[in-house]
N, C-alpha and C positions, 0 to 999 in steps of 0.2 A: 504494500500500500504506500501511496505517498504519501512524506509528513513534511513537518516543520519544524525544525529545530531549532530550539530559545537559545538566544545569547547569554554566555553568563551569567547567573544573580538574577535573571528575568522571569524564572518561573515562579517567585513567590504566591504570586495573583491565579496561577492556574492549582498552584497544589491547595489555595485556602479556597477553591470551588468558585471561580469568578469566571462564566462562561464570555467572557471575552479575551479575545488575545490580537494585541494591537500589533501594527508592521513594527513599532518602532525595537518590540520583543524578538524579533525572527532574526535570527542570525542568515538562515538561509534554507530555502524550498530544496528537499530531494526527490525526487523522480519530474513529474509533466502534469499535476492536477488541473485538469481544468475547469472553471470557474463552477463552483457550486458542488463538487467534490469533495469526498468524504478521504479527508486525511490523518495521521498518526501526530500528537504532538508531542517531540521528544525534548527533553533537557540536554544541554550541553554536554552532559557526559552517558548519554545515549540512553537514558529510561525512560522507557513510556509513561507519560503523564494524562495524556486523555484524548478522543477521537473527537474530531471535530469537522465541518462545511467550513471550505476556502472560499474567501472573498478577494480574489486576488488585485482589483481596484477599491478597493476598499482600507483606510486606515483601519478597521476593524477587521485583519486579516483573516482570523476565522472563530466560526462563534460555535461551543462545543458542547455535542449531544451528550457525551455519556464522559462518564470517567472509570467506569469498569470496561477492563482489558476485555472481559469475556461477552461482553454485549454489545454487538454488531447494528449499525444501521442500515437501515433497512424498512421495508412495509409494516414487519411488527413492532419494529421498535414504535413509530407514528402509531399504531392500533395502543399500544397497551398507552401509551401518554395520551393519548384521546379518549380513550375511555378512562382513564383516573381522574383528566381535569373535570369528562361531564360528573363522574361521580361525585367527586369536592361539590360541585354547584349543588347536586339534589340537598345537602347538608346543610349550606349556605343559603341560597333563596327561598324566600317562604310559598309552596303553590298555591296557586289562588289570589294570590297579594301584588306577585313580578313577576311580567311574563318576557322581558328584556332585559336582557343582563350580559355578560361576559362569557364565554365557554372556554376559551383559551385563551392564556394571556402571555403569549411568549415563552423568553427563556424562565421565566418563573412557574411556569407549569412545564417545564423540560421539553421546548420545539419554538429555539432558537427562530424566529423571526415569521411567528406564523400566531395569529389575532383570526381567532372567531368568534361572531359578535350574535345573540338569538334578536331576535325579532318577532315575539308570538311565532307564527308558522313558518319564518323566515331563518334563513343565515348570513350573516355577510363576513366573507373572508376577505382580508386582508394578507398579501404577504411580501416579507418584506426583504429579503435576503434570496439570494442566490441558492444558497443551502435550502431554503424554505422550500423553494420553486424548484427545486429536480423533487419533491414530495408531492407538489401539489394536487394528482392527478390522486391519490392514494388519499387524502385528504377529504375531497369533496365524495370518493368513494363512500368513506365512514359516514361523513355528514349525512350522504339522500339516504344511507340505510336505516337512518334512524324512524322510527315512528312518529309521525304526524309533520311531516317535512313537507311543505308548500315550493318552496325555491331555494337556492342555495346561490347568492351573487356576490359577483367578486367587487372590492373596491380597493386594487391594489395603485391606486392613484397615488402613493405620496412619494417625497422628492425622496425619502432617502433610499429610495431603487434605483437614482440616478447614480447615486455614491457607488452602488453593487453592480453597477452597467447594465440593468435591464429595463428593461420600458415601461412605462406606465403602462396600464390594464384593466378595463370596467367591465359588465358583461352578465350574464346568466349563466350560470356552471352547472346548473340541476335544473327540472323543474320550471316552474312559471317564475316572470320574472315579476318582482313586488309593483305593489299599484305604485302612483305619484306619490299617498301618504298610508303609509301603513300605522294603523289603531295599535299603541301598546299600553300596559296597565302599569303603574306604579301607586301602592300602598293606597288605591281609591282614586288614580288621578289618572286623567287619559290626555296621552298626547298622539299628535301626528309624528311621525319620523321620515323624515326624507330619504332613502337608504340608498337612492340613486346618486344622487347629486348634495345631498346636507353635510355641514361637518362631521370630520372624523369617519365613521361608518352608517352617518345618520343622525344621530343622538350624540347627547354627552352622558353616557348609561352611567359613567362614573362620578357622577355626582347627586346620584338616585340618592345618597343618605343622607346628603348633605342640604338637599330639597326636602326632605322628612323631613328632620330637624327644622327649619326656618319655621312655620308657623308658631312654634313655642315663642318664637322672637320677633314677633309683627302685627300682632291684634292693636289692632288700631291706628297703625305705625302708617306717618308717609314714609315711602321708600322710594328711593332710586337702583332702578338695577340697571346696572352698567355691564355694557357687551349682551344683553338680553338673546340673540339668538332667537328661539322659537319660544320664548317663553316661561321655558323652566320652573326659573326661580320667581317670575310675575305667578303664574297659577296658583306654585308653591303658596309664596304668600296673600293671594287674595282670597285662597283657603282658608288662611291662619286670622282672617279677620282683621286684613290692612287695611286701612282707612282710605290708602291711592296708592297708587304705582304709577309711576314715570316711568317707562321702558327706555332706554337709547342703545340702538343700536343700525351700525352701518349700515345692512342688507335690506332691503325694502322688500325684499322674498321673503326675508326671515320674518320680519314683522308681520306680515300678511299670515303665513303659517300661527304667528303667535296671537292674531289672533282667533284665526279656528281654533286653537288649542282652548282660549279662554273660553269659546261657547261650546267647545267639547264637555268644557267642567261647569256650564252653568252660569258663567262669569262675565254680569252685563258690561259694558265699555265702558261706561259712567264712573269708576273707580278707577280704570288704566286708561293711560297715554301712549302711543308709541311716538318715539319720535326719531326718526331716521336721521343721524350725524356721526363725524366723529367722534368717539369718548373724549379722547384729549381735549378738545376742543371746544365738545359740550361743557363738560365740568368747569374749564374756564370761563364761560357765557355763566351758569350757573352760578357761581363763586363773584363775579365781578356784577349780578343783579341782586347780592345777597339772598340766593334763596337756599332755605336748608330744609335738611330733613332729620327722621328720627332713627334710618337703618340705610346704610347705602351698600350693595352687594357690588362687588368687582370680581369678574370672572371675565380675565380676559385671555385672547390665545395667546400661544403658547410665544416667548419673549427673547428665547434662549435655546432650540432644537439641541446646540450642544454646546458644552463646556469654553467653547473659545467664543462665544455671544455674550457671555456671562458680564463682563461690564457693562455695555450697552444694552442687556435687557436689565441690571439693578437700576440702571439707571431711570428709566419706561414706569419700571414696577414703583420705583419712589416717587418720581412724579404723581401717579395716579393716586396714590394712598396718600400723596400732603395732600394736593385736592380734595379727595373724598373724605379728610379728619377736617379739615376748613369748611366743608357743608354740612358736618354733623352737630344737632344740638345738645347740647351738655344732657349725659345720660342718654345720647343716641351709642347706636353699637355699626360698625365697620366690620363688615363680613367680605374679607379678600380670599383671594386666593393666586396662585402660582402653578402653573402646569408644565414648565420648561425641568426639564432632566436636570438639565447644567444647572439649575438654581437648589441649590441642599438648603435643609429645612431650617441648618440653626441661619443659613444666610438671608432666607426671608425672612426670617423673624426681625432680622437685623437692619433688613430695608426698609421694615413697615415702623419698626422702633424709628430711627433716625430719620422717616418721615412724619411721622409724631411730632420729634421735637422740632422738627423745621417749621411746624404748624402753629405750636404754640400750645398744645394740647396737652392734658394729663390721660394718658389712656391703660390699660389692661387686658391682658388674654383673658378672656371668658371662655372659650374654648380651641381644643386642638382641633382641625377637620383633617380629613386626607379621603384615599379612595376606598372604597367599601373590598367588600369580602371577596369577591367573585374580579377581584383588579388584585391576587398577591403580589410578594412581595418576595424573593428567593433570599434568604438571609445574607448569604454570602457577594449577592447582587442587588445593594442600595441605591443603582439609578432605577430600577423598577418603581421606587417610590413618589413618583413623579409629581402626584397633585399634592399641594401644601395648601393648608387655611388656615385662617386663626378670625375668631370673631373676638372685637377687641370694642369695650366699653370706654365711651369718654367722662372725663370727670368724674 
């Protein structure tokens, strides 16, 4: 088999179980793998350390299936980590409650750069790696066998296939392909999900808990919710007995969506706005007519895709948190969040603090958020923990 062989002192990050191994580790390629190939990674002084997919344009040279010598990749390897991830879920989701959620979440359920997302009758894969994509056929296999399976579609649209040299990808893989808005259920709240063309896979499924939660925090409350999307966190809290919602958000598609969503849930218009701008932008219009509010939610994308973004996206993320502590009225609560890899949790904390004091404000954590059950987290692999929140009290 061909491997990879780590430069000196390089393999600490593969023997403590960290399925990545960057070019700058590789001493040098033996045999001729070609792209998306399953190779041996050996240490400098020739021991096998663990089998992994080469990403040979890729700074992420290759991202590693297994680390038992005895266990071959392969179609069964893909079977038995698809069916362990769907088992974790039947444990995790409550039925009846969520019928969208996560199935597979990457290298944290063990298959390196392959995302499947349910949708009530639906699937939508994403994949993202060259390694992913010599499985893919084996994959969408598993999926249509499953029981009560409508379609199975791809949305392997995002940039970092350019990094792995392969092409973007949209499509029907199984089955029927999903209507314009597909009906999913969350905890008594119905939305529309875009799974063709909406962010991510459709939905932001990973912030289903963090939408729970919010009504504890908004009876009666004006709110602003910033980066709105299709609604989310407006329904969320017009649930929880908001007094108004201000929506803004860029996409005039999305707002349209947001508001079907709200008379999905019953939610006359008279209590919500939308207003189609930029955030930055808005909040400064907002801030310089002094108007304020009692909860402002910021959930904005992602600021930072990776690690070398990181000053220019703290930078985006402090802006927007001095802003939104500047419209908050004493005893109002700030519900941020952070979805960039490259941004780690003590350093948002640390962006939203020192946009605090650029504000002038006395504030506090009232709570940690992050992504729910069904989005883990592989111990040994801390950029899986992607979404950061903190709801932070003023005064």
């Amino acid at each position: 088999m061909p491997s990879l062989r780590l430069k000196e002192g390089r393999d600490r990050s593969v023997r403590r179980r960290h399925p990545w191994v960057f070019d700058s580790a590789v001493d040098r390629v033996e045999g001729d793998p070609t792209p998306g190939a399953t190779v041996d990674i050996l240490s400098a002084h020739d021991e096998w350390l663990a089998r992994a997919s080469f990403s040979p344009p890729s700074l992420i040279r290759a991202r590693i299936w297994t680390w038992d010598a005895a266990e071959q990749v392969g179609p069964d390897l893909i079977a038995r980590r698809w069916h362990s991830a769907r088992a974790a879920r039947e444990k995790w989701i409550q039925p009846g409650l969520v019928n969208a959620f996560r199935e597979v979440n990457a290298e944290s359920d063990g298959l390196p750069g392959i995302i499947v997302d349910r949708y009530g009758p639906f699937r939508v894969v994403q994949i993202t790696t060259a390694g992913a994509e010599a499985w893919r056929d084996r994959l969408v296999e598993l999926i249509a066998s499953e029981d009560g399976i409508q379609g199975v579609y791809e949305r392997s649209d995002v940039d970092v296939r350019e990094r792995e040299g392969l092409e973007t990808r949209t499509g029907i893989l199984a089955g029927e392909g999903p209507p314009d808005l597909v009906e999913i259920q969350e905890y008594g709240l119905r939305f529309g999900a875009d799974l063709r063309a909406g962010q991510k896979t459709g939905f932001y499924l990973d912030q289903r808990e963090n939408r729970r939660l919010l009504p504890s925090l908004v009876h009666g409350a004006d709110v602003l919710d910033c980066f709105a999307y299709t609604g989310g966190f407006s329904v969320a809290a017009l649930s929880g007995g908001a007094g108004h919602v201000l929506a803004v958000e860029s996409s005039g598609q999305a707002l349209a969506i947001a508001k079907e969503n709200l008379a999905r849930n019953g939610h006359a218009q008279d209590h919500w706005e939308g207003r189609q701008a930029d955030v930055f932008e808005e909040l400064r219009r907002l801030r310089d007519r002094g108007q304020s509010f009692d909860v402002v939610i910021l959930d904005p994308p992602r600021f930072a895709p990776t690690s070398a973004q990181v000053d220019r996206a703290a930078r985006g993320y402090k802006d927007i948190n001095l802003l939104a502590f500047k419209l908050l009225r004493t005893g109002g609560l700030l519900v941020t969040f952070s979805c960039s890899g490259g941004v780690e949790p003590a350093l948002f904390q640390k962006i939203v603090a020192a946009a605090a004091l650029d504000a002038g404000v006395e504030a506090r954590i009232q709570n940690w958020l992050g992504q729910p059950a069904d989005h883990p987290v592989a111990m040994a692999f801390p950029e899986g923990r992607y979404l950061k929140g903190l709801v932070c009290r003023v005064g």
